[in-house]
ZAGU-832539 format. One record per residue (C-alpha): chain; x, y, z. Coordinates in steps of 0.2 Angstrom, whole numbers. Example, Ala and Ser with C-alpha at 12.3 -4.5 7.8 and 13.67 -1.06 7.14 Angstrom:
% residues 2
R   mol      px      py      pz
R     A      62     -22      39
R     A      68      -5      36
This chain:
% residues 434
R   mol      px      py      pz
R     A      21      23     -64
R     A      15      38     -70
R     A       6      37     -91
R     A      21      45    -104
R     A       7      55    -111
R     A       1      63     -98
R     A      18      67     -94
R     A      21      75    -111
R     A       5      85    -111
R     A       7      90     -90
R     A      27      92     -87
R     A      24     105     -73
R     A      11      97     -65
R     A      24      82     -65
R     A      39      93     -60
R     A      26     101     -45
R     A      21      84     -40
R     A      41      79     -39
R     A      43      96     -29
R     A      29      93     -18
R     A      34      75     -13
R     A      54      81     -12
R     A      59      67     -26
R     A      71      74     -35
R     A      70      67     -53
R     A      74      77     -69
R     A      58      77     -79
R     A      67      86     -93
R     A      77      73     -95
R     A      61      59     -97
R     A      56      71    -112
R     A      72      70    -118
R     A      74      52    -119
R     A      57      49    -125
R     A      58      62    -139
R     A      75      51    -143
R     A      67      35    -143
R     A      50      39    -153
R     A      61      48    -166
R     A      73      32    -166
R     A      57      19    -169
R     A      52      29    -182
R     A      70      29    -192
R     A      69       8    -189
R     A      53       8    -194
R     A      59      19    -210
R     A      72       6    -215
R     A      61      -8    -211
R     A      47      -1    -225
R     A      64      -1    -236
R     A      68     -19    -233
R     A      48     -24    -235
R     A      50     -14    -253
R     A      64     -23    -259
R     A      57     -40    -252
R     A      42     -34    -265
R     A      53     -29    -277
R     A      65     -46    -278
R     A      49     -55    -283
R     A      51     -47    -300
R     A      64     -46    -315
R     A      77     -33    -306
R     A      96     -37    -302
R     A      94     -48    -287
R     A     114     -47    -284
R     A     110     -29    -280
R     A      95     -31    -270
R     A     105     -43    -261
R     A     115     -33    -256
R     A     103     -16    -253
R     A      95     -28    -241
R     A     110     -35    -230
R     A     115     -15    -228
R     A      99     -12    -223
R     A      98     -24    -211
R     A     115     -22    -203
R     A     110      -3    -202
R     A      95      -9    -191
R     A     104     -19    -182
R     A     115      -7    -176
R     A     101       3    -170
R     A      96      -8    -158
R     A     109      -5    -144
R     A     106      13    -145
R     A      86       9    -144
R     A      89      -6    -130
R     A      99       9    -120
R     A      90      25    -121
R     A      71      12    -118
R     A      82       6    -101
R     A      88      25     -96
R     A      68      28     -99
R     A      61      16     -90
R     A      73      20     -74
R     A      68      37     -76
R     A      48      33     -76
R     A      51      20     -60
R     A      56      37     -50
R     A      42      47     -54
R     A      30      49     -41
R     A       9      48     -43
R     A       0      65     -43
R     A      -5      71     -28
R     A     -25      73     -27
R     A     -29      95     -27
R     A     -36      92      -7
R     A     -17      85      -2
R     A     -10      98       8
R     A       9     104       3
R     A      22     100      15
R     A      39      94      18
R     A      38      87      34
R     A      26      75      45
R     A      25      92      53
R     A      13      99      40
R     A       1      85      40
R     A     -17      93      43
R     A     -29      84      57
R     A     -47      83      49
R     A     -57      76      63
R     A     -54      72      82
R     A     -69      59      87
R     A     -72      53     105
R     A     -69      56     123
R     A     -54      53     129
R     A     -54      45     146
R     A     -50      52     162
R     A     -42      44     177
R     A     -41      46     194
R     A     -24      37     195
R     A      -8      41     184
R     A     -12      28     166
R     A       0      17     162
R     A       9      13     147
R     A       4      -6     139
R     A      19     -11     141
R     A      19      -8     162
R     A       0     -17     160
R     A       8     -32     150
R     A      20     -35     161
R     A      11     -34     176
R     A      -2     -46     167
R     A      10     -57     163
R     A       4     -51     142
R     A      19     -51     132
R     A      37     -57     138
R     A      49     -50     127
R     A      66     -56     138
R     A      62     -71     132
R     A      57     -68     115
R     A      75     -59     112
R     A      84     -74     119
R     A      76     -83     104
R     A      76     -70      90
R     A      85     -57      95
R     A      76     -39      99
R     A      60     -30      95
R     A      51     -46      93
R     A      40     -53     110
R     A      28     -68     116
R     A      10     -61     114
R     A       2     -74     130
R     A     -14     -78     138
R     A     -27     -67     135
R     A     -20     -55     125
R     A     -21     -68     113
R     A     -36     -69     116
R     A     -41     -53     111
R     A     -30     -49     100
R     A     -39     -65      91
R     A     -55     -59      94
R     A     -53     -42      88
R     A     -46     -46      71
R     A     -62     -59      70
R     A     -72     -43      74
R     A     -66     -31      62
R     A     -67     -48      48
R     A     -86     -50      53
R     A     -88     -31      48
R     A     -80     -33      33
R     A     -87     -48      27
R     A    -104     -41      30
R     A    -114     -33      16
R     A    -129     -26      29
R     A    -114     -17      39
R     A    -104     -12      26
R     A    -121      -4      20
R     A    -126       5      33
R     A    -107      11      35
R     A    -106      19      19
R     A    -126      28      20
R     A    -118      34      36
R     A    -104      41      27
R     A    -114      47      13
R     A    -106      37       0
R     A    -113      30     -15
R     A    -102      13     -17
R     A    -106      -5     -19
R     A    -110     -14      -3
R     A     -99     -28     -13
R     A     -92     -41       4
R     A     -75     -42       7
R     A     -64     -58       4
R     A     -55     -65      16
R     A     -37     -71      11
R     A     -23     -79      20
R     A     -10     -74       7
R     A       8     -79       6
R     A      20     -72      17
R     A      35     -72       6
R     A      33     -64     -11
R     A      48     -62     -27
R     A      57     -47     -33
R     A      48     -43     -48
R     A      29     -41     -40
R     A      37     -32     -24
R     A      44     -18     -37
R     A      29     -17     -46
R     A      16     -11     -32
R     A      31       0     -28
R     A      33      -6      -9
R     A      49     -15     -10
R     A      61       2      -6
R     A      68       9       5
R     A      76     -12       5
R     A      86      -9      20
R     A      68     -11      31
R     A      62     -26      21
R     A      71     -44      24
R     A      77     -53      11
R     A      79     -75      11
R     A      98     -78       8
R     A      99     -84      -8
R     A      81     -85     -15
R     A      73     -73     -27
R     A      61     -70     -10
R     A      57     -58       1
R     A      48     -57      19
R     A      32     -46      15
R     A      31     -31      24
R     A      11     -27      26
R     A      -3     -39      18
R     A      -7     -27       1
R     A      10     -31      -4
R     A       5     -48      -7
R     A     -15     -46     -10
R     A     -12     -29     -25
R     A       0     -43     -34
R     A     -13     -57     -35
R     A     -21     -49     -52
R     A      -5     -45     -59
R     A      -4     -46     -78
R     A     -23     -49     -78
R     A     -35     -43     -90
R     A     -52     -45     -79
R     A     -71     -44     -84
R     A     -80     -28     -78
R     A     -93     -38     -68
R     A     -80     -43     -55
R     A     -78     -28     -46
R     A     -74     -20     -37
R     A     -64     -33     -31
R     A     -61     -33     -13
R     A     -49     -42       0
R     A     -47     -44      19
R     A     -30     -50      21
R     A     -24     -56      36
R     A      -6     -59      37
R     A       8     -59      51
R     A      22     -46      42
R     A      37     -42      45
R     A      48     -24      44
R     A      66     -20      52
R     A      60      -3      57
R     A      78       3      56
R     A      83      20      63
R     A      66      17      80
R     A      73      22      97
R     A      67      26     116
R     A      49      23     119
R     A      45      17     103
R     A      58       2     109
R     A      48      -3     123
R     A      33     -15     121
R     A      25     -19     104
R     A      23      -2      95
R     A      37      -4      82
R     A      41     -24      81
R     A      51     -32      67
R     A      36     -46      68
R     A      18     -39      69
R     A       0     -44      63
R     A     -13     -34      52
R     A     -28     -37      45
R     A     -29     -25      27
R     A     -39     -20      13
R     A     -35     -20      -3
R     A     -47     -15     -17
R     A     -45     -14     -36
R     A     -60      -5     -43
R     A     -65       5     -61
R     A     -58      22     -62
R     A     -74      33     -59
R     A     -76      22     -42
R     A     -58      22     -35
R     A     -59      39     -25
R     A     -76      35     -17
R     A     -69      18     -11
R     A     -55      27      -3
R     A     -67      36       5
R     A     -76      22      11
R     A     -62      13      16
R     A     -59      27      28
R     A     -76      26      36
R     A     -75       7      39
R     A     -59      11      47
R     A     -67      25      57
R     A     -81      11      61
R     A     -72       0      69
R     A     -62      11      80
R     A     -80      18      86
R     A     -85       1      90
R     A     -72      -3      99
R     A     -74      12     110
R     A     -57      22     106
R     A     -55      40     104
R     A     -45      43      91
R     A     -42      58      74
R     A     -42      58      58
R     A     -25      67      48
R     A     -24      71      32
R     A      -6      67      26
R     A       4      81      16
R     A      11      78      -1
R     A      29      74       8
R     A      22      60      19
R     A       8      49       5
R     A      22      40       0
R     A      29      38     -19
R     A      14      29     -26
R     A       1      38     -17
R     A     -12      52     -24
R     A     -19      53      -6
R     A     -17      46      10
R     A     -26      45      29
R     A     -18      40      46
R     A     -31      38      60
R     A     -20      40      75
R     A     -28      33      92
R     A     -26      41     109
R     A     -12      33     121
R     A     -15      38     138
R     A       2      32     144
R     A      10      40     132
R     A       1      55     133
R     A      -3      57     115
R     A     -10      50     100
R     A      -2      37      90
R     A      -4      31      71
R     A     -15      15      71
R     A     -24      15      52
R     A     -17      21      37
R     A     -28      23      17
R     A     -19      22       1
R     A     -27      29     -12
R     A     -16      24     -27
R     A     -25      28     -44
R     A     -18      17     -58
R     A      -2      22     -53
R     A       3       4     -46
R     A     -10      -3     -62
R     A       2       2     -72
R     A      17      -6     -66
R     A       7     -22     -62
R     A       0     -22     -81
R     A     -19     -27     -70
R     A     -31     -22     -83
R     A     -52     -21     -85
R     A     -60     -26    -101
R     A     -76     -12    -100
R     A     -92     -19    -108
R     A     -88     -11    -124
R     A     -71     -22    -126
R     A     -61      -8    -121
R     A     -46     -12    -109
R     A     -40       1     -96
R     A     -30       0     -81
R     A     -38      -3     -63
R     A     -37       9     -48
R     A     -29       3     -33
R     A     -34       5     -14
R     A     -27      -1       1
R     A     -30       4      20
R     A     -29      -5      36
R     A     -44     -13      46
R     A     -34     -20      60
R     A     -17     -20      70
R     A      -9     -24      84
R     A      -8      -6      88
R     A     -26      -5      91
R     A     -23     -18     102
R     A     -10      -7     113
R     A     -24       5     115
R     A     -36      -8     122
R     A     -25     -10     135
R     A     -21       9     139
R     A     -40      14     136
R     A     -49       2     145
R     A     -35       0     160
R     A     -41       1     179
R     A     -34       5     195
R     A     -31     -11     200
R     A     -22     -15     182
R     A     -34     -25     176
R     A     -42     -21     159
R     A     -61     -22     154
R     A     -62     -27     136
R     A     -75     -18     125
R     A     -92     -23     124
R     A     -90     -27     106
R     A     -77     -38     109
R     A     -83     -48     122
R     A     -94     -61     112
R     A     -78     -66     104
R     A     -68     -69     122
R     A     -78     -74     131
R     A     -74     -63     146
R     A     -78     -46     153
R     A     -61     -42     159
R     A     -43     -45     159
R     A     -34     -49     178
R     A     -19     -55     188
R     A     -20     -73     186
R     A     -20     -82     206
């Protein structure tokens, strides 16, 4: 939610924002309403200074009969206010939930994925001296994921991960935690990246899987409802990425300054419908209504929250190096951040069977913009109180794990895992089992 001042001081920037972003909300209208409400308070207040001065007044020798009945007009006048303040405080409120965050000046302008900007391309991609195949035709072969089965259970896009693609699967996500819990990496990550942040380790957090209507909505991530899944007749929903559940935990918080920036790993198994996904994206495990993810999810002080952005990406960029996959960076237009977002990064990794690359990491950078919503507040040395700045990014998926598998493929269709993985398997190389 966007501050009503700064709307009242900037309501083209706003207006741009809701342009840029294709949200169509009339701004006007929030000054409107607002102008109606402050101008209301201060008629209430009026008539309540009127009742306070004939409270004052009763004390001494007047007509009480008549303040009696001064006092009873006055209070039904109030009174009769409050429908009209209740009304045009909700129509507000509705109006402010729509607005969208600022987009940062280095957000590109676009109104389709098409206009997103690619920063960066690192890495090699490899070359073959057979035709690649798809993860899917490895698993199978490998005997990996068995999704025939899995539908029999649960119906489609949901599969049996087996063997040892559990096993690296497993051993990746311990990976990228080892990095993240790690102040001596994380160090040497953001010198790499020129970054001036704290070095602060990580938490690791299994977090609840399930979370209620009211802290969804805050952090602004419970629309568009018809890809979340809601539990029939409970105030519960099934959380759609780990932040969802790890941005609420400080929710109507007031928290020292000494704590952050805060930081969490969260590793949660999530679940989307992914509504409207067809052709190759059906096949495998590339859109699942069930998938795993390892996040980050950061509150920090205002003057920091961009930097940690920053360096959210570089640890993202980290681990995709170590692992050995090429990959590029994008810089999303204003029309794909997202409602809550001021910026936002996808790293997309090279597929080889699919001839192209694919999203695998995405960085939020929210501002206070979810803060706001979620009342989380920092008490600053001085005893002021503010709101925090939110991040979140991804460390880990499954998607990652896809590209293992095309990346690292062989002739014979086995799959060498990467070097960094490998302490964590405890073998070289994934084959046909006799």
């Amino acid at each position: 939610m966007l501050d009503l001042n700064f709307i009242r001081e900037n309501p083209d920037v706003v207006k741009k924002a809701c342009e840029n972003k294709s949200i169509k909300v009339d701004v006007d209208a929030v000054l409107f309403l607002d102008k109606q409400k402050r101008a209301l308070m201060v008629e209430v207040e009026n008539l309540k200074a009127e009742q306070n001065k004939l409270t004052k007044a009763g004390k001494g020798d007047v007509d009480r009969e008549q303040l009696i009945l001064q006092a009873k007009e006055l209070k039904e006048r109030i009174k009769a206010k409050e429908p009209e303040l209740e009304k045009i405080d909700e129509d507000l409120k509705t109006l402010l939930l729509k607005l969208p965050n600022i987009p940062t000046d280095d957000v590109p302008v676009g109104h389709s994925e098409e206009e997103n900007v690619i920063i960066k391309t690192v890495g090699k991609k490899p070359v073959f001296d057979f035709e690649p195949k798809s993860h899917w035709q490895l698993a199978e072969s490998l005997d990996l994921i068995d999704k025939e089965r899995a539908s029999k259970v649960a119906g489609s896009r949901f599969a049996y991960l087996k063997g040892d693609l559990v096993i690296l699967q497993l051993a990746m996500f311990r990976f990228a935690l080892d990095v993240l819990c790690s102040e001596k990496t994380l160090a040497q990550i953001a010198k790499k990246a020129g970054l001036k942040v704290s070095t602060k380790a990580f938490v690791p957090v299994l977090p609840p899987f399930m979370i209620k209507t009211e802290p969804y909505s805050a952090m602004d991530r419970l629309e568009p409802k018809e890809e979340r899944y809601k539990i029939e007749g409970e105030d519960l929903w099934l959380q759609g990425s780990a932040e969802h559940v790890l941005g609420t935990m400080h929710m109507n918080e007031i928290l020292s300054e000494d704590v952050f920036p805060i930081r969490y790993a969260g590793y949660a198994t999530s679940f989307r419908k992914e509504a409207g996904t067809y052709g190759k994206d059906m096949e495998g495990i590339i859109r699942m209504h069930q998938f795993d993810k390892l996040e980050m999810e950061s509150l920090t002080t205002a003057e920091n929250s961009l930097q940690e952005h920053f360096f959210m990406v570089a640890i993202q960029e980290y681990l995709m190096g170590q692992l050995g996959l090429p990959y590029e960076v994008m810089l999303k237009c204003t029309f794909d951040i997202g409602k809550p977002n001021a910026r936002g990064v996808d790293i997309n990794v090279w597929l080889p069977g699919q001839n192209k690359y694919r999203e695998t990491h995405t960085a939020d950078y929210m501002t206070d913009y979810q803060a706001r919503r979620l009342q989380t507040k920092v008490r600053r040395k001085n005893g002021k109180v503010e709101l925090v700045h939110t991040n979140d990014a991804t460390a880990l998926s499954q998607r990652p794990l896809i590209a293992i598998l095309e990346n690292y493929q062989q002739k014979d269709g086995s799959i060498l895992v990467p070097k960094v993985l490998q302490k964590y398997t405890g073998f070289k190389i994934i084959k046909a089992k006799k």
